[in-house]
C-alpha positions in Angstrom: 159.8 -17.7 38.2 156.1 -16.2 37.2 155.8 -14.4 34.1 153.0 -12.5 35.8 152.3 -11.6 39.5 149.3 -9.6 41.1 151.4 -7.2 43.0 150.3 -4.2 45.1 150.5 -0.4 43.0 152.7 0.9 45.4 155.4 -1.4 45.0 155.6 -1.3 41.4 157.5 0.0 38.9 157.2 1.1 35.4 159.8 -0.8 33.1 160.8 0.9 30.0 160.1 -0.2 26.7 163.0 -1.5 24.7 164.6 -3.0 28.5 165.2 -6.2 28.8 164.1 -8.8 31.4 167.1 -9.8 32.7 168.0 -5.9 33.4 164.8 -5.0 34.8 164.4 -7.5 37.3 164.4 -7.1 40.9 166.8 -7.8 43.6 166.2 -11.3 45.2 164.9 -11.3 48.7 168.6 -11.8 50.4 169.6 -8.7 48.7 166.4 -6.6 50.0 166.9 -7.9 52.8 170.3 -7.1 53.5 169.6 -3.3 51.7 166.7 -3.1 54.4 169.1 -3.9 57.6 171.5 -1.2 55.9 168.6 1.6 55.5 167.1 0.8 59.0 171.0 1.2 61.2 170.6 4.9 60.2 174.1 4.7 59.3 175.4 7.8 58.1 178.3 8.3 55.2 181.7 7.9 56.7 180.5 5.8 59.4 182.1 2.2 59.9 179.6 -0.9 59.8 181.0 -4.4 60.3 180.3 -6.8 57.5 180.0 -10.2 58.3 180.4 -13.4 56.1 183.3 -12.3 53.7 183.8 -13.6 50.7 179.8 -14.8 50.1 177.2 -13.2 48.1 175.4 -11.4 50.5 178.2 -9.8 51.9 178.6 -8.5 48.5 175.4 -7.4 48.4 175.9 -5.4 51.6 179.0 -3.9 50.6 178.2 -2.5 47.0 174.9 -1.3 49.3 177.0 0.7 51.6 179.0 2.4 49.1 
């Protein structure tokens, strides 16, 4: 991991002072990844989804996303 990364303005985000590192960091790529197949279904609240791979970390990811 970089300490530093040229990154474009749009995608970046102001972290507080006083937050820590750990707490500020972003999501790894699996998890945007699987929040980016979520967003793009158009699912709707109330709606069913199927979620595939039980018990692993991404489908974790994808169910605290769909909460």
């Amino acid at each position: 991991m970089s300490q530093e990364c040229i990154v474009i303005v749009d995608y970046a985000v102001k972290v507080p002072d006083g937050l820590p590192s750990a707490e500020a960091s972003s999501i790894t790529c699996a998890g945007v990844t699987t929040y980016k197949a979520l967003k793009e279904s158009k699912v709707w609240p109330g709606e069913w989804i199927l979620l595939a791979g039980l018990g692993n970390w991404l489908y974790n990811m994808r169910r605290m996303f769909s909460i």
